[in-house]
SEZA-784111 format. One record per residue: z, x, y of N, C-alpha, C in turn; residue in three letters. Coordinates in steps of 0.2 Angstrom, whole numbers, padded with zeros to 4 digits, always signed. Last residue first. Layout:
N
ZXYZXYZXYALA/...
***
This chain:
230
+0472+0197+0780+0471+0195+0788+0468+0189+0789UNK/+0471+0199+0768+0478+0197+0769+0480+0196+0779UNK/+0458+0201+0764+0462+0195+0761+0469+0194+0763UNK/+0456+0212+0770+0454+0208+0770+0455+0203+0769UNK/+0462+0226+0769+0467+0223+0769+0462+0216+0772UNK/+0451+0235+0765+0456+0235+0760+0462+0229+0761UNK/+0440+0233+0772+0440+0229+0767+0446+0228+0762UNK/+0446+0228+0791+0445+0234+0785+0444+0229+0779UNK/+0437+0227+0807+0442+0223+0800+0440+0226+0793UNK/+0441+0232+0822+0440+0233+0815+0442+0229+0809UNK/+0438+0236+0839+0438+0232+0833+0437+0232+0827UNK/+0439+0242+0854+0436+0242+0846+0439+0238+0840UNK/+0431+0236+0868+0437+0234+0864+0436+0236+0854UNK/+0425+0244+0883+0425+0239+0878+0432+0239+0872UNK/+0417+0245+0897+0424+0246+0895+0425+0244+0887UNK/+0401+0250+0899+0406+0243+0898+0411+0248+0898UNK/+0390+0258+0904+0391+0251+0905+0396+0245+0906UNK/+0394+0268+0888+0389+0268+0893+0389+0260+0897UNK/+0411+0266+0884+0404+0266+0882+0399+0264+0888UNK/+0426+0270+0879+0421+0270+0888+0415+0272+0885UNK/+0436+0260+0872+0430+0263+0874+0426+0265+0880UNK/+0454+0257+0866+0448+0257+0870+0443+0260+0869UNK/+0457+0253+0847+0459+0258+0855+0452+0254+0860UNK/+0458+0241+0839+0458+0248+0837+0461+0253+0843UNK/+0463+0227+0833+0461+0233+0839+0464+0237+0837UNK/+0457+0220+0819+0463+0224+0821+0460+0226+0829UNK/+0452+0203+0814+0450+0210+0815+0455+0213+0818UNK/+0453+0191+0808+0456+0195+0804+0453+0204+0805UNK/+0447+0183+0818+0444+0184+0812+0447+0188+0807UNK/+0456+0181+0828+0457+0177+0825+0453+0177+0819UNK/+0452+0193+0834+0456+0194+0832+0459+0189+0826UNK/+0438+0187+0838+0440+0193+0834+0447+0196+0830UNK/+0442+0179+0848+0438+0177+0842+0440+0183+0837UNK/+0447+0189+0857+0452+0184+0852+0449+0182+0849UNK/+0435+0193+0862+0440+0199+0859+0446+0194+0858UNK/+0431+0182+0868+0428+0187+0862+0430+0191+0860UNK/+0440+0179+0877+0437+0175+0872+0434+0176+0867UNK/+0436+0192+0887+0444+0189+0883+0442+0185+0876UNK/+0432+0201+0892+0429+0197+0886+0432+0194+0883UNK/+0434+0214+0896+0432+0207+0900+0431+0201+0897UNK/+0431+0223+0886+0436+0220+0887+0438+0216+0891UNK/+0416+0220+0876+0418+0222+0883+0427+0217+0884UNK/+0417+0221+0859+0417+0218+0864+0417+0220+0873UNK/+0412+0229+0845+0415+0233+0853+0414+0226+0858UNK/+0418+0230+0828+0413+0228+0835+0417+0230+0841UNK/+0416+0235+0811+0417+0235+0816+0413+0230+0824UNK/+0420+0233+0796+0415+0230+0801+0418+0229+0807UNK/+0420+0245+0782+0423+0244+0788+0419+0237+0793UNK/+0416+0251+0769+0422+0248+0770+0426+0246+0775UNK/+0401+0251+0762+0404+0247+0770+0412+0246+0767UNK/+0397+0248+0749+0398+0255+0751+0402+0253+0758UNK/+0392+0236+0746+0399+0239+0743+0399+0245+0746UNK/+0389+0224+0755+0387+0229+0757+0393+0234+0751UNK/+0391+0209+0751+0385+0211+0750+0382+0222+0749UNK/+0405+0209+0754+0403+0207+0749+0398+0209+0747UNK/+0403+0213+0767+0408+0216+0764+0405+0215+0759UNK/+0395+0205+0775+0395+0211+0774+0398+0215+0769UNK/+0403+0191+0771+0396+0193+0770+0394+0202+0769UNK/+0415+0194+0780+0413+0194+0772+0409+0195+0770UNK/+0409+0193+0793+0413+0199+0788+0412+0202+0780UNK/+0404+0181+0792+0400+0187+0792+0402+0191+0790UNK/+0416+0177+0791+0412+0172+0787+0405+0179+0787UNK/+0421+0179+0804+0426+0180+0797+0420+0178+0793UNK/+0411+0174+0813+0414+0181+0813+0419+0182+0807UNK/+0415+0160+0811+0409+0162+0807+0411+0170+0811UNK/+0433+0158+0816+0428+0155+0809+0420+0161+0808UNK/+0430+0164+0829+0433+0167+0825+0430+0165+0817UNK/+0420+0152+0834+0416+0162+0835+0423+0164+0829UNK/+0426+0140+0835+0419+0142+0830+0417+0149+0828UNK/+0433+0137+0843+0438+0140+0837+0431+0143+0832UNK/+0429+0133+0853+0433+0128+0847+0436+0129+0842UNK/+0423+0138+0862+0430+0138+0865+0431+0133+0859UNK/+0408+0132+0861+0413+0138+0862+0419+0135+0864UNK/+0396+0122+0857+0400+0128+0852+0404+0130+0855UNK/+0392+0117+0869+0395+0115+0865+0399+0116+0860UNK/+0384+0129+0873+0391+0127+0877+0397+0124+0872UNK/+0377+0140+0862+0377+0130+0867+0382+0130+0868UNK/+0376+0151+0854+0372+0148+0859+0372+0142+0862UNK/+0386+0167+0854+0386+0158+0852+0382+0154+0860UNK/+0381+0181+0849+0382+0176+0853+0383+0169+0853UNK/+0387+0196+0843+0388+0188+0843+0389+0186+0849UNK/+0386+0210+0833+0386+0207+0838+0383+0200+0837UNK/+0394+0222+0822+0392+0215+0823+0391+0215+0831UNK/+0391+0235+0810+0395+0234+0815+0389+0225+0818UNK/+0398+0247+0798+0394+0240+0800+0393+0236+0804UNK/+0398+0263+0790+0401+0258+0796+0398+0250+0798UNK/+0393+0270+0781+0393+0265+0780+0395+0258+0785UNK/+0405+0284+0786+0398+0281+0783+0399+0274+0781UNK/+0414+0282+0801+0413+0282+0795+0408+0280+0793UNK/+0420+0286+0819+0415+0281+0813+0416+0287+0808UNK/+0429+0287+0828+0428+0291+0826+0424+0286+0817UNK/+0416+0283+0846+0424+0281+0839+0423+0285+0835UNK/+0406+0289+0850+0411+0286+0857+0419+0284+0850UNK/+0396+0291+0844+0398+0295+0848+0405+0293+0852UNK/+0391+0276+0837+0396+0282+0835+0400+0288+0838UNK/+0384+0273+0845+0390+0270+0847+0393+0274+0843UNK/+0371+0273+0842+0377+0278+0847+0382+0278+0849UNK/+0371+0274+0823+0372+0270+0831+0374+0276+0835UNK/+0375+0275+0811+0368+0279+0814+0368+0276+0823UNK/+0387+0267+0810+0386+0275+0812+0380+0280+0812UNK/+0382+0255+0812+0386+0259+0817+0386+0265+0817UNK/+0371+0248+0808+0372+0253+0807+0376+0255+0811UNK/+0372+0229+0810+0371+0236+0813+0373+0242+0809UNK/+0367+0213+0817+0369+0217+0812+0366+0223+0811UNK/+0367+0202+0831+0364+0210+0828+0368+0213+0822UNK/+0365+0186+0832+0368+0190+0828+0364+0196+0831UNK/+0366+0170+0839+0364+0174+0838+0367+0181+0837UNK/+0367+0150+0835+0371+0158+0837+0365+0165+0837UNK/+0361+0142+0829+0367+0138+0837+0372+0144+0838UNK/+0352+0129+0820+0353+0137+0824+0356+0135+0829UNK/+0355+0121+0806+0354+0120+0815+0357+0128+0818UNK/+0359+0120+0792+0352+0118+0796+0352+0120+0804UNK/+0374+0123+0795+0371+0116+0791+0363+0114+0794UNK/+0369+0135+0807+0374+0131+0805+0372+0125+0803UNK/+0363+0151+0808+0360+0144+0807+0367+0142+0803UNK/+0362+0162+0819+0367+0162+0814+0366+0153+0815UNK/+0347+0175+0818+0349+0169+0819+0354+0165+0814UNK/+0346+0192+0821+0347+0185+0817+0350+0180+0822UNK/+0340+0209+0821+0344+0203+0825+0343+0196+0822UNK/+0347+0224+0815+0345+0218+0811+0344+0212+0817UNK/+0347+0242+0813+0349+0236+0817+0344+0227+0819UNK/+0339+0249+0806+0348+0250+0807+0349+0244+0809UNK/+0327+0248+0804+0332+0244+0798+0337+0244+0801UNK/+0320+0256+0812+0320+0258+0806+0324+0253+0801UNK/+0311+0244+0822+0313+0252+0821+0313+0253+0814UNK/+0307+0235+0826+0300+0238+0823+0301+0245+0825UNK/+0316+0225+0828+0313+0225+0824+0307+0230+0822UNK/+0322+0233+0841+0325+0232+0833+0319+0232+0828UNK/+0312+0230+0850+0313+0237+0850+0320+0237+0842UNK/+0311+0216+0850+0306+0221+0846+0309+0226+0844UNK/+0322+0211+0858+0320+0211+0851+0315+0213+0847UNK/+0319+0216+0870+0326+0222+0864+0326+0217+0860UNK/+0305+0213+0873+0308+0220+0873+0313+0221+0868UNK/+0313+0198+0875+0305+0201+0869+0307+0210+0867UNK/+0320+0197+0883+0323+0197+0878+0319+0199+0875UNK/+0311+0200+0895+0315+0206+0895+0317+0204+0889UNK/+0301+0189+0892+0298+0197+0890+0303+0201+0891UNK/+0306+0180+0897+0306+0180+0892+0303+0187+0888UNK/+0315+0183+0912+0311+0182+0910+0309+0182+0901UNK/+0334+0180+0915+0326+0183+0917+0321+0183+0911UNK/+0344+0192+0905+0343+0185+0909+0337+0187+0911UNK/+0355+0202+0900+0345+0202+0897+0343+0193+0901UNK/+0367+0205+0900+0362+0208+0905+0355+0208+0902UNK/+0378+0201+0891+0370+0203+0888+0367+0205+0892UNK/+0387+0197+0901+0390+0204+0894+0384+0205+0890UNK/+0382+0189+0910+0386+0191+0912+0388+0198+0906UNK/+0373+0179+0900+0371+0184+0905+0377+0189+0908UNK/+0386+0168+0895+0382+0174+0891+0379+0180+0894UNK/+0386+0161+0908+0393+0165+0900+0390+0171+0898UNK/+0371+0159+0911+0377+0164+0914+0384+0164+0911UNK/+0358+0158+0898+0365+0156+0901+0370+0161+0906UNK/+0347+0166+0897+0348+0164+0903+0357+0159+0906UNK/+0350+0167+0881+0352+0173+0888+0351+0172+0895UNK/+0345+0157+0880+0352+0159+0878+0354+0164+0881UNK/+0333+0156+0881+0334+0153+0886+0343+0154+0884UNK/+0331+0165+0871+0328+0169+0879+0333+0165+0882UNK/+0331+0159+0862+0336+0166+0861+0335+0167+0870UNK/+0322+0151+0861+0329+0149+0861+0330+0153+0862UNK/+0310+0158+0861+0312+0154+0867+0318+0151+0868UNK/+0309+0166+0850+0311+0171+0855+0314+0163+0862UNK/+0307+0162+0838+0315+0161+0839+0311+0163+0846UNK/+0295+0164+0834+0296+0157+0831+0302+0155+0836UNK/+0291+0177+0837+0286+0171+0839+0288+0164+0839UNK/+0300+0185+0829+0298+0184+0836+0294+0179+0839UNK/+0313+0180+0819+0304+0181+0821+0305+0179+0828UNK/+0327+0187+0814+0325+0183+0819+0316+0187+0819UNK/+0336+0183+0799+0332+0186+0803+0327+0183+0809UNK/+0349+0170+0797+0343+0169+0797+0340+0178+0801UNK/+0362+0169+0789+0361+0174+0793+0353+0174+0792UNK/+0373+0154+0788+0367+0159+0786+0364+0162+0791UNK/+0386+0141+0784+0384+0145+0788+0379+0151+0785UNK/+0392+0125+0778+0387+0131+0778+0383+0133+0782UNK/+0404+0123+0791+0399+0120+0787+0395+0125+0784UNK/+0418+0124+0793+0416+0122+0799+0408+0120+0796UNK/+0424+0132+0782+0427+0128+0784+0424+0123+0790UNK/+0408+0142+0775+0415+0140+0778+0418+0133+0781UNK/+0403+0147+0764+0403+0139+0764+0408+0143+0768UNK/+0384+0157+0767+0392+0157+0763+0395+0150+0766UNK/+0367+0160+0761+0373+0158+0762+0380+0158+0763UNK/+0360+0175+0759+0361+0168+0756+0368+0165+0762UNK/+0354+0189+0760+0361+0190+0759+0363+0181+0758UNK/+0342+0191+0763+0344+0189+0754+0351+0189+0754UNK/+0342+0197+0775+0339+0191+0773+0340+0187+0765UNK/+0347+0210+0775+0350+0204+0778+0345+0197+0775UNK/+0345+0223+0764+0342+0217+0764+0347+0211+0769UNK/+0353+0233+0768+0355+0231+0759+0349+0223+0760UNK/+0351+0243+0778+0357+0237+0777+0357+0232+0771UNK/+0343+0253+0775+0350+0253+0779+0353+0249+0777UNK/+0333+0248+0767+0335+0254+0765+0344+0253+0765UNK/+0330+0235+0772+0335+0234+0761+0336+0241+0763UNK/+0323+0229+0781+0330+0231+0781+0332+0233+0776UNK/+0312+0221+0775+0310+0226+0779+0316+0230+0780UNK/+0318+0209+0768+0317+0214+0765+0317+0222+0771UNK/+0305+0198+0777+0311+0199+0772+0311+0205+0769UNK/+0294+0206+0792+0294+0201+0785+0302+0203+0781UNK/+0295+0214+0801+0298+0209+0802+0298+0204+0797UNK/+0288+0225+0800+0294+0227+0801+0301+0219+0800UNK/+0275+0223+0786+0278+0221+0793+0286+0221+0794UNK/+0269+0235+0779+0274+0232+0778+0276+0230+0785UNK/+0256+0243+0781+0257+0238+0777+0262+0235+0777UNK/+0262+0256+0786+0262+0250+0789+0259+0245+0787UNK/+0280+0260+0783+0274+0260+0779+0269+0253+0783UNK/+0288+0273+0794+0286+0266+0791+0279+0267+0789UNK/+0289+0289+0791+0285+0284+0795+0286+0279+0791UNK/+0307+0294+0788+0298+0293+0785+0296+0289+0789UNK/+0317+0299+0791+0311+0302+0794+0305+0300+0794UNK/+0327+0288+0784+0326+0290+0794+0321+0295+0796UNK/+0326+0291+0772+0322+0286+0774+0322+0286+0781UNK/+0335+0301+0770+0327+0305+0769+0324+0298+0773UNK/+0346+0296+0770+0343+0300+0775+0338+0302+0774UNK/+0344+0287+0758+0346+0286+0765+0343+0288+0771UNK/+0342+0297+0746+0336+0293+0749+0337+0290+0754UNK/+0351+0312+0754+0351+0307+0750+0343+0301+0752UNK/+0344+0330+0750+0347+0323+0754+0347+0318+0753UNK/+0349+0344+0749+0349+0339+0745+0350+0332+0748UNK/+0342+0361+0754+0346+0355+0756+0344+0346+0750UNK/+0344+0377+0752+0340+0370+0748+0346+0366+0750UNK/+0337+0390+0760+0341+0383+0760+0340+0377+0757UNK/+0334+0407+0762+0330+0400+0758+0338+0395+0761UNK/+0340+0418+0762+0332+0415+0764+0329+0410+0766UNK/+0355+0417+0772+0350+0419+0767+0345+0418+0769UNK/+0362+0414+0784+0367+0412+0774+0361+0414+0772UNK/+0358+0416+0796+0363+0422+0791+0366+0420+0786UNK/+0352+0404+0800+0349+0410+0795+0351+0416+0793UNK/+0356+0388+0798+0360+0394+0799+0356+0401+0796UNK/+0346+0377+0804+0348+0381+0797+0349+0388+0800UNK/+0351+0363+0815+0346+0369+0813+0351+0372+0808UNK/+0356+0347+0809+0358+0353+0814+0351+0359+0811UNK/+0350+0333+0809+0353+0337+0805+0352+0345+0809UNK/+0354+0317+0819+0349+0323+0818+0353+0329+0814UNK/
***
């Protein structure tokens, strides 16, 4: 939010804003469904045309998630107790409905996808404006910030080494795609052993702790400057 004008600098205030932040005041255009490809290109540069990338484990791709097509995987993903325990969205398919709406049919900051492995969905994503986030209150963000969340959906995925692999594979992605993003950060709950070494093993740094509304959490950074050498 941009602070009130100071009325002891004069009459007038000519403020010059970028089309970034002029975009967080306009009403969505309602002709354009918040959920069609593209609907994100102000904040985050289009998730949907960001294409594939080749990792080691198989081509990997950050599918945007429809609601009508994804919600009963994603739901029954959150009903897992691994998962339940650090999503607190278990129960009913209308509580996962809710916090996927409540994205899609904001403003672009925060993206939720489907992380499709050689054809086959078998994760799910938020990609994020961290420093339009609340989360910015809580670390010392940077414009551009980017920040991730990861769920890996089958049992059979975890504990293989999958989440460090395609969390490096995202990275990238953002970096690559995002040239202003010099940073992709994330906040695991530091209960969270496995997901804060996923991270680690992505070539991401701990940064410090967090006392974020709920959690404890763990900040995490992977810089662009030294991205090739983590």
């Amino acid at each position: 939010m941009l602070p009130p004008a100071d009325s002891t600098t004069g009459d007038t205030l000519d403020l010059n804003l970028s089309d970034e932040v002029l975009a967080l005041f306009n009403a969505p255009d309602p002709a354009r469904s918040p959920e069609a490809p593209g609907a994100d290109d102000g904040l985050l540069g289009g998730v949907a045309a960001w294409g594939p990338m080749a990792t080691r484990r198989g081509t990997f791709q950050l599918v945007p998630v429809t609601v009508e097509r994804d919600l009963p995987m994603i739901s029954g993903w959150m009903n897992d107790p691994a998962v339940a325990e650090f999503w607190e969205l278990a129960g009913e398919a209308r509580i996962t409905e809710r916090h996927l709406r409540a994205q899609l049919d904001g403003d672009g900051r925060s993206v939720p996808c489907l992380g499709v492995l050689d054809g086959t969905p078998m994760s799910y994503w938020e990609i994020y404006r961290a420093d339009l986030d609340p989360v910015a209150r809580y670390y010392p963000s940077r414009p551009h910030d980017t920040g991730v969340h990861l769920l890996i959906g089958t049992v059979g995925n975890r504990a293989r080494g999958l989440g460090g692999t395609l969390l490096r594979a995202v990275a990238d992605l953002v970096l690559d795609r995002r040239p202003a993003c010099a940073r992709v950060i994330a906040e695991p709950d530091l209960r969270n052993a496995p997901s804060v070494a996923a991270f680690l093993s992505a070539g991401y740094r701990f940064s410090a702790e967090m006392e974020l509304p709920g959690k404890r959490a763990a900040l995490m950074i992977r810089d662009r400057a030294v991205r090739h050498l983590l």
